[in-house]
Every structure is written in structure tokens, then in C-alpha cells.
C-alpha positions as CSV (number, residue, x, y, z in Angstrom):
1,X,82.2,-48.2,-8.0
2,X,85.5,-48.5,-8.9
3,X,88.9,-49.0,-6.5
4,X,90.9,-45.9,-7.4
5,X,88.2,-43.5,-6.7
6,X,89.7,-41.5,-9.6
7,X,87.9,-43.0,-12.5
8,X,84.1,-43.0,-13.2
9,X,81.5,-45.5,-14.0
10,X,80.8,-45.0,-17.9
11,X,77.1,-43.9,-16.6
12,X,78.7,-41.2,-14.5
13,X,79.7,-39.5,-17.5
14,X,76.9,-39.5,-19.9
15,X,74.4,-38.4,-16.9
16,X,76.9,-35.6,-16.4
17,X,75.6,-32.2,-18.3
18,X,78.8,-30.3,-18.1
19,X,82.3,-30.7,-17.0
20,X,83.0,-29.7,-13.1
21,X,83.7,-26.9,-11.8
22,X,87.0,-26.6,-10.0
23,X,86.3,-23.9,-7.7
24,X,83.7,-25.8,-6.5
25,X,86.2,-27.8,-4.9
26,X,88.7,-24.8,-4.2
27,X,85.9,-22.9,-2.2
28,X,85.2,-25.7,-0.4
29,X,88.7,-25.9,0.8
30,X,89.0,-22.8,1.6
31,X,86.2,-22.6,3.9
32,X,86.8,-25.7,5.9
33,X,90.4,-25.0,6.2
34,X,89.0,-21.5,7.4
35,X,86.2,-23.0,10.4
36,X,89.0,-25.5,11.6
37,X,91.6,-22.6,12.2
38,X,88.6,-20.7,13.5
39,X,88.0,-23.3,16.4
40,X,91.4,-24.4,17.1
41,X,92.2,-20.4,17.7
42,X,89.5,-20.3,20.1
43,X,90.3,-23.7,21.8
44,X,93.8,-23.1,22.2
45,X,94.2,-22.3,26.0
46,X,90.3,-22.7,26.4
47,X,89.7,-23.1,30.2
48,X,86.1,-24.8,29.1
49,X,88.4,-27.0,26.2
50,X,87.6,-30.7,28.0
51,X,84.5,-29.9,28.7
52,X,83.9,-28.8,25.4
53,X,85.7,-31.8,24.7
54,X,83.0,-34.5,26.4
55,X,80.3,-32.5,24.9
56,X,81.2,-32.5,21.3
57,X,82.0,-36.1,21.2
58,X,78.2,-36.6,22.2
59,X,77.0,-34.5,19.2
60,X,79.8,-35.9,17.0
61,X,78.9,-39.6,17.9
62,X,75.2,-38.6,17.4
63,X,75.1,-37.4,13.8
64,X,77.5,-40.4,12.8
65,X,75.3,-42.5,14.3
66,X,72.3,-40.6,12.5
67,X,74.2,-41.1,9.2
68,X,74.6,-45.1,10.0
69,X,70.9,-45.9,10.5
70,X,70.8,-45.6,13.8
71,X,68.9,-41.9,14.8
72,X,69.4,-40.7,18.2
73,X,68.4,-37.5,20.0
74,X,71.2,-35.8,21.8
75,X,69.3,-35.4,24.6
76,X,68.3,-39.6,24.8
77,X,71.7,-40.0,24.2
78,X,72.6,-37.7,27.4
79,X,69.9,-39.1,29.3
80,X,70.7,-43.1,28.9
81,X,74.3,-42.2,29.7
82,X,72.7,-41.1,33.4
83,X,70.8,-44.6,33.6
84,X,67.2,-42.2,33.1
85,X,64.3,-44.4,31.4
86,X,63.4,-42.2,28.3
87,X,59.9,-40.9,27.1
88,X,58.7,-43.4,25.3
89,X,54.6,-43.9,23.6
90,X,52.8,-46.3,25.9
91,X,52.0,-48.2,22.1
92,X,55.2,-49.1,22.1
93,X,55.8,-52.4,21.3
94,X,58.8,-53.8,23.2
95,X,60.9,-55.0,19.9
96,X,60.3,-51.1,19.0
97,X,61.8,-50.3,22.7
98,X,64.4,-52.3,22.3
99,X,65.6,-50.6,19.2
100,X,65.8,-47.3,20.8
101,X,68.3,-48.7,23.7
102,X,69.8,-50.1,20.6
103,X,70.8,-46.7,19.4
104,X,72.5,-45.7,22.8
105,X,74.4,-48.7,22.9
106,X,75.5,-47.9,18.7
107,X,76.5,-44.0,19.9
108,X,78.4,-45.3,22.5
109,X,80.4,-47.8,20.5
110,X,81.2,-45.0,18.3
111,X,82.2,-43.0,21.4
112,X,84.5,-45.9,22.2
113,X,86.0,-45.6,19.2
114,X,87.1,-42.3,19.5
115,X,88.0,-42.1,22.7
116,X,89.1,-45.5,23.9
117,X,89.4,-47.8,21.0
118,X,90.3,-51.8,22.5
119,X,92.7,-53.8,21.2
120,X,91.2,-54.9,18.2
121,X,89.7,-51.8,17.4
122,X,92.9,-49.9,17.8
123,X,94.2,-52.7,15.5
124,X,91.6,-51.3,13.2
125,X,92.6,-47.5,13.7
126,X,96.0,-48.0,12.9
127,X,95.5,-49.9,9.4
128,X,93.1,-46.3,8.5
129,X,96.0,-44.2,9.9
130,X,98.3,-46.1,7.6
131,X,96.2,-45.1,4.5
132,X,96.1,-42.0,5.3
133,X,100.0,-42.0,5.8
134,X,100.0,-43.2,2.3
135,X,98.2,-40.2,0.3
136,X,101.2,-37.7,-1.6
137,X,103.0,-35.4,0.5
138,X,101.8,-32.4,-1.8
139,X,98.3,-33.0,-1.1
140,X,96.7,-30.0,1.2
141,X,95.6,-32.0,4.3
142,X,91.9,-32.1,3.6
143,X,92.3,-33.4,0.2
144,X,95.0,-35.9,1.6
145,X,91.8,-37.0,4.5
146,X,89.4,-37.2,1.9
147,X,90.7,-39.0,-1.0
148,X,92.3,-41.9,2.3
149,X,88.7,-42.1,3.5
150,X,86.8,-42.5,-0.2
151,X,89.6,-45.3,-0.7
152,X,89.1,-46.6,2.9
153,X,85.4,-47.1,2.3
154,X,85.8,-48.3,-1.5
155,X,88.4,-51.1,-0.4
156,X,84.9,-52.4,1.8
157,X,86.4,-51.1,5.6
158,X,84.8,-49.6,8.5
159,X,84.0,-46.1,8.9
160,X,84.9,-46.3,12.4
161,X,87.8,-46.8,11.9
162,X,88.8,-44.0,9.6
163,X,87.0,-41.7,11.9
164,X,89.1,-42.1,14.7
165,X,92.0,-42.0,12.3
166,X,91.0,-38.4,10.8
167,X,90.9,-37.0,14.3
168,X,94.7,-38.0,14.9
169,X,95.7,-36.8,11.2
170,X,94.4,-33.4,11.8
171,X,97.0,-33.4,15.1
172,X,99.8,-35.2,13.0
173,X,99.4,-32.3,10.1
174,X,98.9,-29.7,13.1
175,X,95.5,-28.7,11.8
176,X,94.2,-28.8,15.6
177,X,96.0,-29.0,18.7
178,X,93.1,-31.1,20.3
179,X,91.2,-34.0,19.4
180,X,88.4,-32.4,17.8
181,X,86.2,-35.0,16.1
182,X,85.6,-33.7,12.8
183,X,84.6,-36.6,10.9
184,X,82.9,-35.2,7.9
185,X,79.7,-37.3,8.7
186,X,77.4,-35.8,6.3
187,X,79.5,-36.9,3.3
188,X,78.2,-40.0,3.8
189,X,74.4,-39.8,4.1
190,X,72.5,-42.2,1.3
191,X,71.6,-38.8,-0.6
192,X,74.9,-37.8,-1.6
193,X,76.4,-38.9,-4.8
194,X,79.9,-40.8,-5.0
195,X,81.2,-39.5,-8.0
196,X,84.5,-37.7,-6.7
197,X,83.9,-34.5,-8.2
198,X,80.8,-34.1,-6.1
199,X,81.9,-36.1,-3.1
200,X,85.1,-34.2,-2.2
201,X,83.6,-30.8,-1.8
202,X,80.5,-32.3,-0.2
203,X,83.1,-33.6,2.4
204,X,84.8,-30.8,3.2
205,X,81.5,-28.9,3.3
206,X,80.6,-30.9,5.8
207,X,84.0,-30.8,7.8
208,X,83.0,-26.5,7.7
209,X,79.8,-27.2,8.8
210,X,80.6,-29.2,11.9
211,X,83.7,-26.6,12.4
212,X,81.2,-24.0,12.7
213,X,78.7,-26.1,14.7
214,X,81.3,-26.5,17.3
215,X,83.0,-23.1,17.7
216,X,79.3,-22.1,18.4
217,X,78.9,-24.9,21.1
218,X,81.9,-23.6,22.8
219,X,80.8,-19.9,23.0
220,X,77.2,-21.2,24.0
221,X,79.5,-23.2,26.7
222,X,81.4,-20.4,28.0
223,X,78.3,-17.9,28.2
224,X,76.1,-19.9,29.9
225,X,78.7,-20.9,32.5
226,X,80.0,-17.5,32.9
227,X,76.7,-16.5,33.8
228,X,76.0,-19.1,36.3
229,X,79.7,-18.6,37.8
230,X,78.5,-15.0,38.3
231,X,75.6,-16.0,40.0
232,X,77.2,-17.7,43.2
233,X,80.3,-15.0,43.4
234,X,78.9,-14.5,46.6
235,X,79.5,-18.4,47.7
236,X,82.4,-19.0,50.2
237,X,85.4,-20.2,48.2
238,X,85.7,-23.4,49.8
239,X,82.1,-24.4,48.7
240,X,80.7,-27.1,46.6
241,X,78.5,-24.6,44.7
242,X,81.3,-23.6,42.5
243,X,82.5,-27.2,41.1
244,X,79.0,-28.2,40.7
245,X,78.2,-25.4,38.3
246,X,81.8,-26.1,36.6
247,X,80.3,-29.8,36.2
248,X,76.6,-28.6,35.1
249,X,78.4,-26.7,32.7
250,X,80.3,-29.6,31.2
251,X,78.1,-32.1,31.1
252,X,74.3,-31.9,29.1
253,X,72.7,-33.4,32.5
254,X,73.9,-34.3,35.9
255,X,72.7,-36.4,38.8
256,X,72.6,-36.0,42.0
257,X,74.6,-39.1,42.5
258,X,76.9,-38.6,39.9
259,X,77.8,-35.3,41.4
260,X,78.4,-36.6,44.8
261,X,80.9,-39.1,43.2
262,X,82.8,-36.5,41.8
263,X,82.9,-33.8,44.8
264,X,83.2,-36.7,47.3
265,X,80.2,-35.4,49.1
266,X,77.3,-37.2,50.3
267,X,73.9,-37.9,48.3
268,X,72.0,-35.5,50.1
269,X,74.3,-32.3,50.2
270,X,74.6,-33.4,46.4
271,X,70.9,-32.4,46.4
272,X,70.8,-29.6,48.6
273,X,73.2,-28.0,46.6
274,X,71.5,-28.8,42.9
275,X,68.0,-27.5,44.9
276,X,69.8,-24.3,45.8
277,X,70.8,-23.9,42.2
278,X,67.3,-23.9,40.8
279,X,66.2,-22.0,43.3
280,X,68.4,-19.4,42.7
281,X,67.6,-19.9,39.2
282,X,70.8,-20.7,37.9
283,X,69.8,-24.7,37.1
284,X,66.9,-26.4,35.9
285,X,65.0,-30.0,36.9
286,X,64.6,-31.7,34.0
287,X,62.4,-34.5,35.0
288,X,60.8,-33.3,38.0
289,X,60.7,-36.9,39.7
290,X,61.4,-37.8,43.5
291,X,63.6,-40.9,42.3
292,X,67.2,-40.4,39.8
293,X,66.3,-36.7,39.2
294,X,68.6,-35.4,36.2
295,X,69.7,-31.1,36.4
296,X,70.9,-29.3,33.8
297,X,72.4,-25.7,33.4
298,X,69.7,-23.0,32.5
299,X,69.7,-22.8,28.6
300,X,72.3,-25.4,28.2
301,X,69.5,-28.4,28.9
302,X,66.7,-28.8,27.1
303,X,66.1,-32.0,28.0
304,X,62.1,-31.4,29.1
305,X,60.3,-33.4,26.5
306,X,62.8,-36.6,26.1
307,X,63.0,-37.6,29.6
308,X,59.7,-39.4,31.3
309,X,57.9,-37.2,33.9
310,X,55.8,-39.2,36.0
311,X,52.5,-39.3,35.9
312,X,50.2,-36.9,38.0
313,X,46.8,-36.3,37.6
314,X,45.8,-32.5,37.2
315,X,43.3,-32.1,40.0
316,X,41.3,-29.2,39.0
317,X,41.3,-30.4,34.9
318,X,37.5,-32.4,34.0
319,X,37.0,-35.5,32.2
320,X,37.7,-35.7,28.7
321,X,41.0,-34.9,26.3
322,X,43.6,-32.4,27.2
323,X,43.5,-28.9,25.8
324,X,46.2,-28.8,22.8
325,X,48.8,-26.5,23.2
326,X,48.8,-23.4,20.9
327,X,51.5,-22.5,18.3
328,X,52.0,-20.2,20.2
329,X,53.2,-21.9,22.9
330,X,54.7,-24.9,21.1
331,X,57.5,-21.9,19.6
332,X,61.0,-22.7,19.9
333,X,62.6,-19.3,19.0
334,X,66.7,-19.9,19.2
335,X,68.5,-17.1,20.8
336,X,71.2,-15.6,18.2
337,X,74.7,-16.5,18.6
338,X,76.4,-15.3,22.0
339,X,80.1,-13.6,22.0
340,X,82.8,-15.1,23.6
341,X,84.2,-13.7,26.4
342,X,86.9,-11.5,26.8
343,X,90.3,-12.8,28.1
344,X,89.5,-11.0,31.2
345,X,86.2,-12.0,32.0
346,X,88.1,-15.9,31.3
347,X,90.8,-14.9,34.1
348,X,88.2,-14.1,36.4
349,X,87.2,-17.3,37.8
350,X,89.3,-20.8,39.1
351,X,89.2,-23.8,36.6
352,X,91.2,-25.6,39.0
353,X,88.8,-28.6,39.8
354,X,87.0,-29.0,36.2
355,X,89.8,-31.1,34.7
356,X,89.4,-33.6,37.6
357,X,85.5,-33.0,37.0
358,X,85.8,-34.2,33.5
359,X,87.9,-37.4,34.2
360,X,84.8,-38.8,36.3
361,X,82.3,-37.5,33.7
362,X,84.4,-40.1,31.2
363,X,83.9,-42.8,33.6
364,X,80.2,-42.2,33.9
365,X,80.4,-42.9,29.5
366,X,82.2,-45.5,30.2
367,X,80.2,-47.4,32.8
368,X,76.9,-46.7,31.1
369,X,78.6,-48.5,27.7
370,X,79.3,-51.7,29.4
371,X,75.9,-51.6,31.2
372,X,74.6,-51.3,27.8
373,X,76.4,-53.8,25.9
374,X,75.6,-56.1,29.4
């Protein structure tokens, strides 16, 4: 591997058939350039934009996690941020256990560095923001990312770092008016070659990809709170109902206690009003406990199988092994892609209290990191 990133290993070029293609690196430019304009359209003046916001950052720190070593589900990750105690096989052993809490604590970490880098970490972040201050002025801004981060990492540095520094690059070039992390994860997987005329349109493939990934996130987002908000159009104004579907919207899964925290209300109208919810169909139980029970919006929380239900014998099932579900039932079929909304379906309903909503939400992150790393 050599500094520059320019130049290629004498191997490199004997194992190479023919010379490459430079479209392949021009189409790959154009279509990342073409999903981050895409998402920063639809974000700009986006009622749901923080809570798309917290929700991306989970899937973002996720698949960079995923890409480091260290695999977690979305939906452990949402559930250990609510303090639940995850699914886990009974065979476990507990070094095996441990490594799974390990994962949490190394998505959160990653969270931390995007959102609220400390001191030396910011430290950190500026030296990558500094590299990428250094690439030429006649670079397109992807290429200029790209080629700072394949030096970043060939100079022996963090990726963390450079992460957090891409997100405020694409503000400081005006590529996104919000801090969308778009890190290019992908790139980086132990598959992909390094040479630079395969890595550099792998990277901004990947940038596309997770472009696309979250404009989808943010339609899904808006239609299944729109739904929901129509639901309880009937609720008097002054109600809870309203900010706790705003909040169920936001966030993957939500307690009964970390809703009351927010609203201000006590533990037990927290509940009544999360009951009334899947009664009237518009929520879900996701673990189906009497003790730290974890909601989730319908079709915006699949959270069923990762949590830990707890145990109850089926009285009218006989001795002997459980009947195996059919494919049949074990199909997953994903709904196609929803629409967004219309600008006046947006103006139809108050976002007043969701910005509030998503300050506490960042505080729950926060408190379940240092718990972790406790």
C-alpha cells in the first residue's frame, strides 16, 4: 500500500487485464451527486427532519459498526438504548453475551462521534477536517472526500474520525443543509479492493446507496406517522395522544417511562395512553411483558423477534417439541416504496412539540452510552 494513494503496487498492474474505465468513475459520480441532492430536496423544511435525524444516525452507526467487526441489528441496537435485555440462546455462554453488549457499547461510540465528539475526539475530527481542507479546489466534492479519506486511512488514522469530518464537509461544500451521515461505509468492507481505480467508484456507490436508503426512511417516516396522526384527529388538542405519536414516530421504540419523561406526565397515564394506542391499532407491543414494556409505531417497529418475551407455557399445547412454523408463515413480504406526502397533507398537522421531543430522545442515547461504558 503505498502513501499517495495515486500509485500502484507493481502486482496491481500485472493482475490488471485491461486499463480502467473512466466512466466507471464518472457514472458513479453522477449518481451519488444525484441521491444526495435527492434527499437534501426532500429534507429541506422537513417537519419529520430531526427525527429523521435520530433515526438515521442509528442505521448509519449500525452498518459502520457492521463494517468494523462489530455486527449489530438495528433493532438490538434500539432496544439496549431503552435498557431492554435482548433475545439471546439460553446456550449462550456468558463471554458470548458479553460480546453482544459489546457491540451496543461500539455503535454508540460511533454515535458519540458523530454527534457529540469529547475533547479528544474532537481533537481527532479536526486533524480529518484539516485533510480534507487540503485536497485541490478543482476537485468535485466527492472526489475531494474520497481521495482525503483513502489518504486518512493510508497515513494509519481512525475512521472515526474522518467520518464525522465528511458529515461537516458536505455542509461546508453545501452538498446538504443537515448533518446527514453519509459516511460511505461500504467502501471499506474486507471484500473491496484498494486499488484507487476500483475504490473510488466503489465509495461513491456506496455514498448513492445510503442516499437512497435514507430518502426512503424518510418517506416510510412521514407515511406511517401521517397515518397514525390521522388516526387520533378526533383527540382534544390539548391531549397527550398527539406528542406521543409524534415521539413513536421518531424514535424505533419507546417506553412507557421514557415517554412520561418527555410529556412530563406520570408513569401510569404514560401507559394508558400507549394502551389506548394499540387498542386503537395505531401502535404495537413489542415485547408483551408486565415489567419495561417497549411500543413501537405500527409498521415502523419490527422489533418482535429481537427483544425477549417472557416465558409462558401454552396451556392447551401437549408434551413434546413445538410445531415449526411454515414458510408460509415465516414470509416477510416488504411493502413497496410509499409516496411522500403532499405539501398540504404536511401543513395539516402541529410539529410544535417534536423538536423538544427529539432533544430528550438524545439524552436517552446519551445516558444508555455511559451506562454502557459503566
Amino acid at each position: 500500500m503505498v502513501g499517495d494513494g495515486l500509485d500502484r503496487a507493481p502486482l496491481d498492474s500485472l493482475l490488471r487485464a485491461e486499463p480502467p474505465d473512466p466512466m466507471a468513475l464518472a457514472s458513479a459520480l453522477a449518481d451519488a451527486a444525484a441521491g444526495i441532492a435527492r434527499l437534501d430536496q426532500a429534507l429541506a423544511g422537513h417537519p419529520l427532519a430531526q427525527a429523521f435525524l435520530y433515526r438515521v444516525r442509528l442505521e448509519a452507526v449500525r452498518r459502520m459498526a457492521a463494517v468494523d467487526g462489530q455486527l449489530i441489528d438495528p433493532w438490538h441496537l434500539a432496544a439496549t438504548i431503552e435498557g431492554l435485555r435482548l433475545r439471546m440462546d439460553p446456550y449462550l455462554r456468558i463471554i458470548d453475551r458479553g460480546e453482544i453488549l459489546e457491540r451496543a457499547r461500539a455503535a454508540l461510540t460511533l454515535h458519540q462521534w458523530l454527534v457529540e465528539p469529547d475533547f479528544d475526539q474532537e481533537g481527532e475530527v479536526q486533524r480529518a477536517v484539516a485533510m480534507l481542507a487540503m485536497q485541490p479546489a478543482s476537485l468535485p466534492p466527492l472526489i475531494a472526500a474520497a481521495q482525503g479519506f483513502r489518504e486518512w486511512i493510508e497515513m494509519g488514522e481512525t475512521r472515526p474520525a474522518m467520518r464525522a469530518a465528511m458529515i461537516r464537509f458536505w455542509r461546508q461544500r453545501q452538498l446538504l443543509r443537515l448533518p446527514v451521515p453519509l459516511t460511505g461505509a461500504a467502501a471499506l468492507r474486507s471484500d473491496q479492493s484498494w486499488d484507487r481505480d476500483d475504490w473510488l467508484p466503489a465509495f461513491l456507490r456506496a455514498l448513492a446507496r445510503e442516499a437512497a436508503v435514507g430518502l426512503d426512511l424518510l418517506y416510510t417516516m412521514e407515511r406511517g406517522w401521517f397515518e397514525a396522526r390521522r388516526g387520533i384527529a378526533s383527540r382534544r388538542k390539548d391531549s397527550h395522544v398527539a406528542p406521543a405519536v409524534d415521539l413513536l414516530a421518531a424514535a424505533p421504540v419507546l417506553s412507557a417511562t421514557t415517554l412520561a419523561r418527555i410529556l412530563g406526565i406520570a408513569v401510569k397515564n404514560a401507559i394508558r395512553i400507549l394502551d389506548e394506542l394499540v387498542a386503537a391499532e395505531i401502535a404495537i407491543e413489542v415485547t408483551h411483558r408486565s415489567k419495561r414494556r417497549l411500543f413501537g409505531l405500527k409498521g415502523l417497529a419490527p422489533l418482535r423477534e429481537v427483544v425477549r418475551p417472557p416465558y409462558r407455557p401454552d396451556p392447551n399445547r401437549g408434551p413434546g417439541r413445538p410445531r415449526q412454523p411454515s414458510e408460509a408463515e415465516e414470509a416477510d413480504i416488504a411493502p413497496p416504496p410509499l409516496p411522500p406526502l403532499t405539501p398540504i397533507e404536511r401543513r395539516a398537522f402541529d410539529y410544535t412539540a417534536l423538536e423538544e421531543a427529539m432533544a430528550h430522545l438524545d439524552a436517552v442515547v446519551r445516558r444508555t452510552r455511559l451506562a454502557l461504558q459503566a
